[in-house]
C-alpha positions in Angstrom: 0.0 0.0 0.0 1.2 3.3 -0.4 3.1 5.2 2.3 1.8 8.2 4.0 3.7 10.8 5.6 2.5 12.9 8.2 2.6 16.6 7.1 3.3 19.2 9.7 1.5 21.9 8.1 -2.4 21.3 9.1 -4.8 22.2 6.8 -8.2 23.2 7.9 -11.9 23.6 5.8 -14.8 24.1 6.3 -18.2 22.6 4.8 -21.4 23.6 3.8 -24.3 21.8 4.7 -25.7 24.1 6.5 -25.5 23.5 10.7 -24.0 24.9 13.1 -20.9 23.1 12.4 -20.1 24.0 9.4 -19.4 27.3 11.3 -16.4 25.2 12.9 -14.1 23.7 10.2 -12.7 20.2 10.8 -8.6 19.7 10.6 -7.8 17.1 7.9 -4.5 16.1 9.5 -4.8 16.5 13.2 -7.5 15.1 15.2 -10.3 17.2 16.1 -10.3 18.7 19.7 -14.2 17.8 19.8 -16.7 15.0 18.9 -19.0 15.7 15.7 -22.3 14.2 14.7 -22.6 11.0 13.4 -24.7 11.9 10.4 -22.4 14.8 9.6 -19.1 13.1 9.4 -20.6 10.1 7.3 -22.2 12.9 4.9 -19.1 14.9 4.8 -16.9 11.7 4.6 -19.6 9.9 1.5 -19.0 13.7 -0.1 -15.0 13.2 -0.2 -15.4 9.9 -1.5 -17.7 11.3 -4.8 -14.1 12.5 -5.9 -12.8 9.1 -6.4 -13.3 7.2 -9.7 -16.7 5.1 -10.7 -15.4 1.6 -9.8 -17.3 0.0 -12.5 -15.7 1.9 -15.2 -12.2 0.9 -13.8 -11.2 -1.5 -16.7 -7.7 -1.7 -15.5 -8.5 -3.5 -12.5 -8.9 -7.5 -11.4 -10.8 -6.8 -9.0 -14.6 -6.8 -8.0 -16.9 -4.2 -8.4 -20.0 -5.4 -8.7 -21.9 -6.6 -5.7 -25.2 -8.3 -5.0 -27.5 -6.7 -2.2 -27.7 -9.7 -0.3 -24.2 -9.9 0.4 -24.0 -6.3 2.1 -26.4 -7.7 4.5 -23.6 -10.6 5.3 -20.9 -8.6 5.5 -22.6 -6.4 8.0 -24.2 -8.9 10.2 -20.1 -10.3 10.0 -18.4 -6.6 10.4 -17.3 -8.1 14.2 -16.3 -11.3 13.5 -12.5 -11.9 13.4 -11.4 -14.5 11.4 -8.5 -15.6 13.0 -10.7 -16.5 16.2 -11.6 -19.8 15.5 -12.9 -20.7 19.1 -15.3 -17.5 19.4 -16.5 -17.9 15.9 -16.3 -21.8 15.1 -19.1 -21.4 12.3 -17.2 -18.8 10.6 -14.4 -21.0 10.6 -16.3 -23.9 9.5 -17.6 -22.0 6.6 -14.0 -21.2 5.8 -13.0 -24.7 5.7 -16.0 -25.9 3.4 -14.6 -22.9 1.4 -11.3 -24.5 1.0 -12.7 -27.9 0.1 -14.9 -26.4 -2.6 -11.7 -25.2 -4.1 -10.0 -28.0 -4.0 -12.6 -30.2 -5.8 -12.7 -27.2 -8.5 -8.9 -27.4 -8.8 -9.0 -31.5 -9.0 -7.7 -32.6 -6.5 -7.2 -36.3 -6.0 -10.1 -37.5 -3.2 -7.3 -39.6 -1.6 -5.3 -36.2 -1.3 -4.7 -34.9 2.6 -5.5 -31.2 1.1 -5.2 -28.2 3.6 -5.4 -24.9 2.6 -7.1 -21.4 4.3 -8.8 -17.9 3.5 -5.7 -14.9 2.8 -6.6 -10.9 3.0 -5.6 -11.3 -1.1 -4.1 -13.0 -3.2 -1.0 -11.6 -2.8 -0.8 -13.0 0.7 -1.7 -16.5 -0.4 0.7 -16.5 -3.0 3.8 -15.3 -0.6 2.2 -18.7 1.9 2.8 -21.1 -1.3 6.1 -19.6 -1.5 6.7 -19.8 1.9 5.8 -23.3 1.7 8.5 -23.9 -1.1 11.5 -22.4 0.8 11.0 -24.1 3.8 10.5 -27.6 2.0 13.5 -27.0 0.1 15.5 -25.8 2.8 14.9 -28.8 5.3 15.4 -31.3 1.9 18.7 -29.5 1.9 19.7 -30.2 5.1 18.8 -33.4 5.3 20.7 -34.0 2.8 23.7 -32.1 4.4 23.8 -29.6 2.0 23.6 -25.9 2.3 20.6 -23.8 1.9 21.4 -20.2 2.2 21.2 -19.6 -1.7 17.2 -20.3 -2.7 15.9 -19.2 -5.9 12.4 -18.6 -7.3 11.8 -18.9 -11.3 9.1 -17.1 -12.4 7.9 -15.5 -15.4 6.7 -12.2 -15.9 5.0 -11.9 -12.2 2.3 -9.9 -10.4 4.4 -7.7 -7.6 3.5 -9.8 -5.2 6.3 -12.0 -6.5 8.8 -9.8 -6.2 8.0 -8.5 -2.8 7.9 -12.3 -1.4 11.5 -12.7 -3.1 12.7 -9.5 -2.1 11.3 -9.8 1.9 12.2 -13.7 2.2 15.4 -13.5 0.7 14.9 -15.3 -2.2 16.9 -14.9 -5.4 14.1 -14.3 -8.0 14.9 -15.8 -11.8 12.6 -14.1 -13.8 12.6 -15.5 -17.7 12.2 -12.7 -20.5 9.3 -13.0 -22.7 10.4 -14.0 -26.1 9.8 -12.0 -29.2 6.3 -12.7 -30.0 5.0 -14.3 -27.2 2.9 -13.1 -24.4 4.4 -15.5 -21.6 7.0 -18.0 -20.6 7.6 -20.9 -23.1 8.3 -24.6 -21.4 11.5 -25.0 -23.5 13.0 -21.6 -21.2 12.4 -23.3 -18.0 15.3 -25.8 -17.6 18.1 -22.7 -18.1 16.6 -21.2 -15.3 16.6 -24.2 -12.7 19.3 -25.8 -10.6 19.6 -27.6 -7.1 19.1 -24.3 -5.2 16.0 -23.5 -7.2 12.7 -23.9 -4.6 10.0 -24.2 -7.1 8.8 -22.8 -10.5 5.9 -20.3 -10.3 4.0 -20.6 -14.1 0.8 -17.9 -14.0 -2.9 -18.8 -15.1 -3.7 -15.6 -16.0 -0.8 -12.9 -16.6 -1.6 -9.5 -15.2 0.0 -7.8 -18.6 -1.0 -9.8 -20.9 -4.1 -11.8 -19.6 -2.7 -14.8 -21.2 -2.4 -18.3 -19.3 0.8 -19.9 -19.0 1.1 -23.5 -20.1 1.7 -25.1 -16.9 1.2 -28.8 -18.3 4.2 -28.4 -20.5 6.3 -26.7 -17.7 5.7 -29.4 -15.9 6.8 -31.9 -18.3 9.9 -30.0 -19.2 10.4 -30.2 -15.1 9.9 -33.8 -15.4 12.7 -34.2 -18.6 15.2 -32.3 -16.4 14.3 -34.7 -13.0 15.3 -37.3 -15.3 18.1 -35.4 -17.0 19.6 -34.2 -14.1 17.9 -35.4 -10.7 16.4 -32.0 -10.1 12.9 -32.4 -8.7 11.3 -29.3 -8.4 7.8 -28.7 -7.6 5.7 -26.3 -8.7 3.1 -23.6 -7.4 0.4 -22.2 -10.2 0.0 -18.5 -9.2 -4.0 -18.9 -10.5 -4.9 -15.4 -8.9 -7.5 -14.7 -11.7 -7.2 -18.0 -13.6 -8.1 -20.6 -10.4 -11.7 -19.2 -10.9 -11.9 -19.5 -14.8 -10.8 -22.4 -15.5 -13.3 -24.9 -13.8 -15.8 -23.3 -15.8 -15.0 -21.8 -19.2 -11.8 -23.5 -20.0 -12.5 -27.4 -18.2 -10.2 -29.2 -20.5 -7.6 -26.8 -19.6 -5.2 -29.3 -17.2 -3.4 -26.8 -15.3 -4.2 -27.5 -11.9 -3.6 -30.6 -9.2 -4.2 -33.1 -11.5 -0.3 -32.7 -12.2 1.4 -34.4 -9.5 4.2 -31.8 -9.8 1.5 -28.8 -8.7 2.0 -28.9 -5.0 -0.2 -25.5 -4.2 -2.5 -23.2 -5.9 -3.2 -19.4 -4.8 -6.4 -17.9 -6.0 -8.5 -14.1 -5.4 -11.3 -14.4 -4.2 -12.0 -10.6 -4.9 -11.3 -11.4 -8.7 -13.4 -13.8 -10.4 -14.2 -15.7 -7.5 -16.4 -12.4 -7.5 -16.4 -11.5 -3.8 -15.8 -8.4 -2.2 -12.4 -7.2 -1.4 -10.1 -8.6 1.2 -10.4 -12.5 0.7 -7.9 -14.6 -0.8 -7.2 -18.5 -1.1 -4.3 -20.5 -0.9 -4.8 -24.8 -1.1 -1.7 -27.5 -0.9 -2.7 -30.6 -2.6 -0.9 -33.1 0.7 -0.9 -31.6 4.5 3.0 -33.0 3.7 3.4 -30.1 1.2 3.3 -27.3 3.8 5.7 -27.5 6.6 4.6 -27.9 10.0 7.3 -25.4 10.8 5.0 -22.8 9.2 1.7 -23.7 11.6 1.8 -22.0 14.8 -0.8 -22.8 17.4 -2.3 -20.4 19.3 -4.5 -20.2 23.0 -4.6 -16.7 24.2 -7.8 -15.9 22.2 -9.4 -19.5 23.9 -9.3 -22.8 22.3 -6.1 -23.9 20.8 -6.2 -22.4 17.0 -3.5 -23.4 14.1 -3.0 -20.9 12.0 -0.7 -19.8 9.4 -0.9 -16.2 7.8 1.3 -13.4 8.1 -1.0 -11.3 9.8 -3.5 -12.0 12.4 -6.8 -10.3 13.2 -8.6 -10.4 10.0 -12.4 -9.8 8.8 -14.6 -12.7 8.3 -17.4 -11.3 6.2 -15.6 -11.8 3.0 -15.0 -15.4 3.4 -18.9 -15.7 4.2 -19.6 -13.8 1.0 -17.4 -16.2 -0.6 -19.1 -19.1 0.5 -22.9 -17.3 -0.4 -21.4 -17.0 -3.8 -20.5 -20.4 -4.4 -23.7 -21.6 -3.0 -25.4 -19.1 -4.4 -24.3 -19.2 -8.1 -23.0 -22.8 -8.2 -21.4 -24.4 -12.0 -24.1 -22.4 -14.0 -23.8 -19.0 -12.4 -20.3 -18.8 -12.7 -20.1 -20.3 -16.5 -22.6 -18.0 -17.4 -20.7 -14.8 -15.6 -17.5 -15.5 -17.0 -18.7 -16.8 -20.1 -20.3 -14.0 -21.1 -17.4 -11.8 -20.0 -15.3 -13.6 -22.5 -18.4 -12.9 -25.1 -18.0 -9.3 -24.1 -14.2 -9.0 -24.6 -13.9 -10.9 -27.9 -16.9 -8.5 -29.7 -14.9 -5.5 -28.1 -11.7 -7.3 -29.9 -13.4 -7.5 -33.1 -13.9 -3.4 -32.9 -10.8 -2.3 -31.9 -8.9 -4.6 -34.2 -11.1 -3.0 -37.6 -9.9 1.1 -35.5 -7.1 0.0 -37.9 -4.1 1.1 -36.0 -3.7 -2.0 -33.2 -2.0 -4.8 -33.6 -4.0 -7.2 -31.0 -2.0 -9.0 -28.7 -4.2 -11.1 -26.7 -8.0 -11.4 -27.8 -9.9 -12.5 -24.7 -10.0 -16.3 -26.4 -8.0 -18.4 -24.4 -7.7 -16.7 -20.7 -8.6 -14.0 -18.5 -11.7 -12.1 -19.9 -10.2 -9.4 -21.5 -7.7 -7.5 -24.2 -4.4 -6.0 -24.7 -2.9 -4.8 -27.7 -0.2 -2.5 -29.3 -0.6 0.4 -32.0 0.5 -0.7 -35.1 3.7 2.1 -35.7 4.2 4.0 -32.3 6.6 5.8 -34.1 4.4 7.0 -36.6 1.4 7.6 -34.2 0.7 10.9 -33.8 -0.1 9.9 -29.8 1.1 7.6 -27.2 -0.8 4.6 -25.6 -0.4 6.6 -22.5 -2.2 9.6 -24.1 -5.1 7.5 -25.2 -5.5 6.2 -21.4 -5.6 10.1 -20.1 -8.2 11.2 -23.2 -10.5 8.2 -22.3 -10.4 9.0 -18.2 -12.1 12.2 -19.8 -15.2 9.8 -20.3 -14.9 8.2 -16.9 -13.1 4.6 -18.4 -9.8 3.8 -16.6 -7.9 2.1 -19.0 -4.0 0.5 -18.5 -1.2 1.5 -20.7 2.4 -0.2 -19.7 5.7 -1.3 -20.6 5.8 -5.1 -21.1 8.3 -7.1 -19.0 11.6 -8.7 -19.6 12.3 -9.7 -22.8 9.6 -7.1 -24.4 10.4 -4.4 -22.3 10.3 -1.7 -25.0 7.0 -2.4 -26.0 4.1 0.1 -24.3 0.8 -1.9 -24.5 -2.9 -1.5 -23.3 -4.7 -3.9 -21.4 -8.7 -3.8 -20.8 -10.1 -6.0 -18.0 -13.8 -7.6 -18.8 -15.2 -8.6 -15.5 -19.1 -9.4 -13.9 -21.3 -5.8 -15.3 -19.0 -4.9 -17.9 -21.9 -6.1 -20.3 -21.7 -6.3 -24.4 -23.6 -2.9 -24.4 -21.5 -1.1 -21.8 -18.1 -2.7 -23.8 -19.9 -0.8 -27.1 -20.5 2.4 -25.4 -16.4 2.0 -24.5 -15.5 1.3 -28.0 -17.4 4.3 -29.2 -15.3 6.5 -27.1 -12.4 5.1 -28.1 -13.0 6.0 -31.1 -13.8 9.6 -30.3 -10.8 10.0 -28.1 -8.7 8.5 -31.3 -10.1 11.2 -33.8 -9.7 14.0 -30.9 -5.5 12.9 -30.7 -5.5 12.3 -34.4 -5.6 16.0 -34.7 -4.8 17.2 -31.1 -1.9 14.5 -30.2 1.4 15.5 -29.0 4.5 13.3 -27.3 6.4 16.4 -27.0 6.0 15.9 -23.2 7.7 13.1 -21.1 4.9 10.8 -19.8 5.1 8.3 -17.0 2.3 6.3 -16.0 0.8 5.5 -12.2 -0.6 2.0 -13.1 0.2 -0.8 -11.0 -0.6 -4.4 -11.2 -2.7 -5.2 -8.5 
């Protein structure tokens, strides 16, 4: 998150509803010497937040935006519960669990399999427990073996941040492979360069956050397998499925990706993605209870009872794990085909018009991963405006729209990703397409690059 600093110079306003109060303006960086009305601070508070973007025109984000009424009502009748209190909240923690098991059975897992797994605030958290997982497997293989095990390594692709934070904050050397020329993700045949005995795990992506594309992790796994036998390296894998873990099961089934590969020890999912809860609930599931150390569990009894738990924080909200369980209950197989199903339907038509604008060259179509787009213009050079300008013109109209620099390998490339996700409908994607092509026209004649531009976008 970002980093706020305190600022010593304390500015004051005032308001205008129309109360006494207004007559005493509130300091925005100093707390007030007095208490304040309820209804005044939530009106003045709901009028600050009118400033911030519409949330459902956000194409550049994963995450959810669109919410059903019913599951306001569970998140406020679960507003107290904290997660992590297993003994004062037992139900809560059983819903979690049924959670996990539903996952598991989406992501194939064998019904002999000992599977364990637990809710995350993200799935950024999840993914940094699979890793966790990895280097502390590796590292007690290592010392059994009487080897040492203070050089891990991670081999990834082109990650979310998330990845580079874990290896960064754990002390992991990252290997991240370049994207070839032409492709929109890591190739199998790259893998074994990357890999020796020090190398923890491989971390393929089912569903790229720049280019939306899935990684084949069936091949990386086989090419793992070739070097085991090559070489004796055995080196398991963990599918970083943060958007694709709730696709797959349901528009791309034949896709095998997932535990039915022996060599996929753990799987990390958001829940707050296409599992389409609200934000704040991630999912992280380990095929074997063997897979994830017991090193990592820590059992606690100050709260009452005598909880396991493994997170790297603590007190956490429950509502969104029981919003995650009223969705899967709620929308079962059909609802969620039919969601992302038609988000895919909704990204491939808004393909077809951006492609005949004439000056794209589509990079990923929305066919074959997350629902969605991303594409290039055609001669950059000759454009008479940036990627980057086209995001700003379009924020004119309310649409947030990504522009980036591809990762290793491509890194010179800008592109521009749009996200299709649950109420981005086929007549809301038009309405974007016909301001794309207004904001086109507008920097056809109006265009300049004579500034320097750098964008905010992250991937989150």
């Amino acid at each position: 998150m970002p980093l706020h600093h305190r600022s010593t110079n304390v500015n004051v306003f005032a308001t205008s509803f129309g109360s006494n109060v207004d007559l005493e303006p509130l300091s925005k960086y100093k707390l007030p010497e007095k208490s304040t009305s309820p209804r005044f601070i939530k009106d003045f508070i709901r009028d600050e937040l009118l400033l911030d973007g519409n949330a459902k025109m956000n194409l550049a984000t994963f995450c959810q935006t669109d919410v059903e009424e019913e599951i306001h009502y569970l998140m406020d009748l679960s507003i107290t519960k904290n997660m992590i209190d297993k003994d004062e909240y037992p139900q809560t923690a059983e819903i979690e669990q049924r959670c996990v098991h539903i996952l598991a059975d989406l992501w194939n897992s064998p019904e002999s399999a000992t599977t364990i797994g637990c809710s995350t605030t993200g799935s950024s958290e999840a993914a940094m427990l699979g890793g966790l997982a990895l280097k502390w497997k590796w590292r007690l293989k290592r010392e059994a073996e009487g080897k040492s095990a203070d050089k891990p390594n991670l081999v990834t692709g082109p990650v979310q941040i998330c990845w580079d934070k874990f290896c960064r904050y754990f002390d992991v050397e990252q290997r991240q492979i370049p994207i070839k020329k032409n492709e929109v993700g890591i190739t199998a045949d790259q893998i074994a360069d990357f890999c020796d005995e020090n190398t923890i795990g491989v971390v393929p992506t089912q569903g790229l956050t720049y280019t939306l594309a899935y990684e084949p992790v069936k091949e990386i796994c086989e090419a793992l397998d070739r070097l085991q036998q090559d070489k004796g390296l055995d080196i398991p894998v963990h599918v970083d499925a943060a958007s694709g873990g709730f696709l797959c099961p349901f528009i791309d089934p034949d896709l095998v990706w997932d535990f039915r590969l022996p060599r996929v020890k753990s799987i990390n999912a958001s829940g707050h993605k296409f599992g389409l809860s609200p934000l704040g609930v991630g999912w992280v599931v380990w095929q074997h209870t063997a897979d994830l150390p017991e090193e990592l569990i820590f059992n606690v009894d100050y709260l009452g009872g005598n909880m396991p738990t493994f997170a790297l924080n603590f007190s956490r909200p429950g509502g969104q794990i029981v919003a995650q369980y009223y969705n899967f209950l709620r929308l079962g197989w059909e609802g969620y085909f039919s969601i992302h199903n038609n988000c895919r339907e909704v990204a491939r038509a808004l393909t077809k018009r951006i492609e005949a604008m004439g000056i794209f060259t589509i990079l990923y179509d929305g066919s074959n991963g997350i629902p969605g787009l991303c594409y290039t213009l055609q001669d950059e050079a000759a454009s008479p405006f940036t990627l980057y300008e086209l995001s700003d013109h379009i924020r004119m109209r309310g649409w947030q729209i990504a522009s980036y620099k591809m990762p290793l390998g491509r890194e010179t490339e800008t592109i521009q990703r749009i996200m299709i996700r649950n109420g981005t409908g086929m007549d809301m994607g038009m309405m974007l397409a016909d301001d794309l092509e207004r904001s086109i026209a507008y920097l056809n004649k109006h265009g300049s690059k004579a500034s320097t531009h750098s964008t905010s976008f992250a991937h989150l």
